[in-house]
C-alpha positions in Angstrom: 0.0 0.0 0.0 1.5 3.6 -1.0 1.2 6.0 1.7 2.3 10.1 1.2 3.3 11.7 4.3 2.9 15.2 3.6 5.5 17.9 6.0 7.2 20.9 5.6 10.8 21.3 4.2 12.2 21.9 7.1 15.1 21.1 9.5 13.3 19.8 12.3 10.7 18.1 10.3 13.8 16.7 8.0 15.0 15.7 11.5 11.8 13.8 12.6 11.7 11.9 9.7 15.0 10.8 8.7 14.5 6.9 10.0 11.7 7.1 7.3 13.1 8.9 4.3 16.4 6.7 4.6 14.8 3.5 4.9 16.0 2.8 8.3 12.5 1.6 9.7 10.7 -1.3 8.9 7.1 0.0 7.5 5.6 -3.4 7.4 5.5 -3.4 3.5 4.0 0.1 3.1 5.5 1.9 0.3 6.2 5.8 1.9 6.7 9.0 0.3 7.2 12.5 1.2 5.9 15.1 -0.4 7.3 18.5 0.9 5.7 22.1 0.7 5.2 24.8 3.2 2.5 24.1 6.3 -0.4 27.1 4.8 0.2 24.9 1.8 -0.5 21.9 3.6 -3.3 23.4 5.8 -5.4 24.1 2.6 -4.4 20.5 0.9 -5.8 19.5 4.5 -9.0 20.7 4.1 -9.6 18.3 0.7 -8.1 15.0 2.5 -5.4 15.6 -0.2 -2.6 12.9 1.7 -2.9 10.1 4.0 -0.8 11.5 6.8 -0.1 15.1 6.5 1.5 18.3 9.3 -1.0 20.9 10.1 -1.6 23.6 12.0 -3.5 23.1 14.9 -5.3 25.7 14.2 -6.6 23.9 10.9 -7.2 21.1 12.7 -11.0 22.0 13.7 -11.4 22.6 9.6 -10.0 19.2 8.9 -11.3 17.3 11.8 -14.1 15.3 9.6 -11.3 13.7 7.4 -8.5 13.5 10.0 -7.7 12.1 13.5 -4.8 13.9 15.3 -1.5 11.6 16.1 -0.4 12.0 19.9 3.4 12.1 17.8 5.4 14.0 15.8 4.1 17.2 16.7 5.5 20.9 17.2 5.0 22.1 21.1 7.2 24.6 21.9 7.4 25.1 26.3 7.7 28.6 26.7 9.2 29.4 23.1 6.9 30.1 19.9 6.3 32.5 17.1 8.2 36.1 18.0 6.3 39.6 17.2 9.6 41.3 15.8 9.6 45.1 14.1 12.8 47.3 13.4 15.1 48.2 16.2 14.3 52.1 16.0 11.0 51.1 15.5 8.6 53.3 18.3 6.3 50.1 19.1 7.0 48.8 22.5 8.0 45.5 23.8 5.1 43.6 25.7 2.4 46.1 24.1 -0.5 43.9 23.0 -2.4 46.7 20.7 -0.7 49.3 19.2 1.2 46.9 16.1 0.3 48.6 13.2 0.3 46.4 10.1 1.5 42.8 10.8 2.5 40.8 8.5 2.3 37.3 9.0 2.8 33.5 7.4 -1.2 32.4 6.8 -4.2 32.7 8.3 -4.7 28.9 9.2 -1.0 28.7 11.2 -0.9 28.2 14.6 1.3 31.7 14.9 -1.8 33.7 13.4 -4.0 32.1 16.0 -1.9 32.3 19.1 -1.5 36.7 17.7 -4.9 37.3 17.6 -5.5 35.5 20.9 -2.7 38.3 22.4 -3.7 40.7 20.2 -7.1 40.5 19.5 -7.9 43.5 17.1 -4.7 43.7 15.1 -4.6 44.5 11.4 -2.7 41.5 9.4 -1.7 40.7 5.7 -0.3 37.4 4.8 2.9 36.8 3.1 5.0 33.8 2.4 7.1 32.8 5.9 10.6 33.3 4.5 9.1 36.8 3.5 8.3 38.7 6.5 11.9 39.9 7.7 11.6 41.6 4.1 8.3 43.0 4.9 9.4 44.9 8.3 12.7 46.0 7.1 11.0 47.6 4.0 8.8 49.4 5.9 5.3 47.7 4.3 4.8 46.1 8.3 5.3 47.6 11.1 5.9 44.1 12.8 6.1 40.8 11.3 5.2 37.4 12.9 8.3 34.6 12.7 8.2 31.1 12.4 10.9 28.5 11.4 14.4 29.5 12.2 13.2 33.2 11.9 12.4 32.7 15.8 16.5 32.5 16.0 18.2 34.5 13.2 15.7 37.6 13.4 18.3 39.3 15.7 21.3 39.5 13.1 18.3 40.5 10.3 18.2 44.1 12.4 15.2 43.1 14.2 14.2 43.2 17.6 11.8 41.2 19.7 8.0 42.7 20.6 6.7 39.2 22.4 7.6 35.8 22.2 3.7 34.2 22.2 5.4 31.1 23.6 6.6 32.5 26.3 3.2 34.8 26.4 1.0 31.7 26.9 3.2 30.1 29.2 2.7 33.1 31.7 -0.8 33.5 30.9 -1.5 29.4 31.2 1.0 28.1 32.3 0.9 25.6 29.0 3.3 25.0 26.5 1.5 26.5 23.1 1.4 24.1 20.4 1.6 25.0 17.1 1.7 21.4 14.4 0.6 18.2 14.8 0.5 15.6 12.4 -3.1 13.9 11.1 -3.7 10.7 9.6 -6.8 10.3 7.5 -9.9 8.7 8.7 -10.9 6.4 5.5 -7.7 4.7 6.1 -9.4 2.9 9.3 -8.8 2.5 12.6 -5.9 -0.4 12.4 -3.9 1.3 9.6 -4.2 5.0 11.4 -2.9 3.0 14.7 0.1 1.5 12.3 1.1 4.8 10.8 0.6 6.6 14.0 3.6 4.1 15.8 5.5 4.6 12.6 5.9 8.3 13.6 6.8 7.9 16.4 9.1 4.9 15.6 11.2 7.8 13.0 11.0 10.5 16.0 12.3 8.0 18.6 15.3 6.3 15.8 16.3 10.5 15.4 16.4 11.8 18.5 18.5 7.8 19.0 20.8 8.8 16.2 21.2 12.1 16.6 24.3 12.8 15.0 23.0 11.2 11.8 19.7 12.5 12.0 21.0 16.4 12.2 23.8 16.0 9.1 20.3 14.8 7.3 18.5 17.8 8.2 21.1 20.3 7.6 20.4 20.1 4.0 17.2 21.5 4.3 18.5 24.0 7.0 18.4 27.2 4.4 21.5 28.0 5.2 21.9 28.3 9.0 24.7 27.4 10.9 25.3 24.3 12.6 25.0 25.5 16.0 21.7 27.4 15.1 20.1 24.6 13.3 21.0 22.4 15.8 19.0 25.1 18.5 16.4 24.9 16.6 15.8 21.4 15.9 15.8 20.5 19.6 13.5 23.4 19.9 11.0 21.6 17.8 12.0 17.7 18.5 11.9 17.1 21.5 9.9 15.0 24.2 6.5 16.2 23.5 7.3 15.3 20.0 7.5 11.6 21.6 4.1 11.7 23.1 1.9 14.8 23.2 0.8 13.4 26.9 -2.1 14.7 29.1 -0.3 18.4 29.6 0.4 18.7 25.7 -3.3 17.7 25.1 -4.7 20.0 27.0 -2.7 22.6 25.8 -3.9 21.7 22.3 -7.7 21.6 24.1 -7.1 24.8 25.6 -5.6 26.7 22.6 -8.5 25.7 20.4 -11.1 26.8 22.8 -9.9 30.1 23.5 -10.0 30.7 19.3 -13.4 29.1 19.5 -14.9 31.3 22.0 -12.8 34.5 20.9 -14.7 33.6 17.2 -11.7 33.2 15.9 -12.2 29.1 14.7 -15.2 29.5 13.4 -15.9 26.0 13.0 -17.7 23.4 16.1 -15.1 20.2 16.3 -14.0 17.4 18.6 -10.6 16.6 19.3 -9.5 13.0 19.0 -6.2 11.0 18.9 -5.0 7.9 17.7 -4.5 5.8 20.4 -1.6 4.1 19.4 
């Protein structure tokens, strides 16, 4: 059986899934592929049932919930660290300051990052732009702050940008949760034994990665876009880590939480249930 696992190009997600794209895990005769493209990208493929297991937002999950169950593996939980509100060092907006932003531009409307703003800012004015294309935006002048993701959350500092709020560390204070911001799905038609099957293969590639580290990170330095060893190295332990193992009770109700808040702030506009593969 051919099965497409759908993530982004990434470090960390290159990271998670080394075992798998190098053939170093038995799949019990299913045939895998990876298809690679940017998570808005593969929020909206979501929405169709496009792949069998795919990353998402959690934030799309509630518009993808019908076709998808969420793994309790592979996901993206940062604890006390997430997207960073970041404008121009001589720029007048102040640090902490939830209104007051301007124009922000940001990387999708269905990302987790764009959730967890409006949840700290809930009135702000945002434009989307590709991810690797907000530092562009701020420094130009076109936003007065720009929301990063990916390695932007390290590097912004050497662009000429200065931090606003880190929204992981805001939700930390404010819930004491770590904020989550991907997950992976695994499609519903596929049934209840192969969802359980694919589910333990995730986190069979995430436990043979973080077991070969060394390996694993060489791997995921070619899609690293040019960071440097020690920062890609940051950032993928950032991202990969134990929560990435197992979500667990306190990453699930993070996940519970964060959704509900954008529920009742009519934010999700969409009623869902949240289930995992118990695998």
């Amino acid at each position: 059986m051919k099965i497409r696992i759908a993530h982004s190009p990434d470090s960390d997600d290159a990271f998670m899934f080394y075992g798998l794209a190098k053939g170093k895990l038995d799949t019990g005769g299913l045939e895998v592929s990876h298809v690679l493209k940017d998570i808005e990208s593969l929020n909206r493929d979501a929405l169709e049932g496009t792949y069998e297991v795919t990353a998402c937002s959690f934030h799309a999950y509630p518009y993808i919930a019908d076709k998808y169950a969420l793994m309790p593996c592979g996901g993206s939980i940062g604890d006390g660290y997430g997207p960073i509100l970041v404008a121009k060092t001589d720029s007048p907006i102040k640090t902490g300051a939830a209104q007051g932003l301007g124009k922000v531009a940001i990387p999708g409307t269905m990302t987790s990052a764009y959730l967890a703003l409006r949840l700290y800012a809930p009135d702000v004015d945002t434009y989307v732009v590709p991810f690797d294309a907000v530092f562009e935006e701020v420094l130009s002048g076109r936003a007065d702050c720009g929301l990063v993701i990916h390695e932007g959350q390290l590097t912004f500092g050497g662009e000429g940008l200065r931090k606003i709020v880190d929204l992981g560390e805001w939700w930390l204070k404010d819930t004491g949760l770590p904020l989550p911001m991907g997950g992976n799905a695994v499609r519903r038609d596929l049934g209840p034994d192969m969802m359980k099957q694919l589910t333990r293969l995730v986190r069979d590639t995430v436990k043979f990665s973080l077991a070969n580290r060394e390996a694993a990170l060489e791997y995921a330095m070619t899609f690293a876009r040019g960071m440097q060893t020690g920062i890609a190295d940051r950032f993928v332990f950032m991202w990969v880590n134990d929560l990435t193992i197992e979500t667990g009770e306190r990453g699930r109700e993070a996940i519970r939480l964060f959704l509900r808040r954008g529920r009742d702030a009519g934010i999700i506009t969409k009623d869902f249930e949240i289930d995992f593969v118990e695998a």
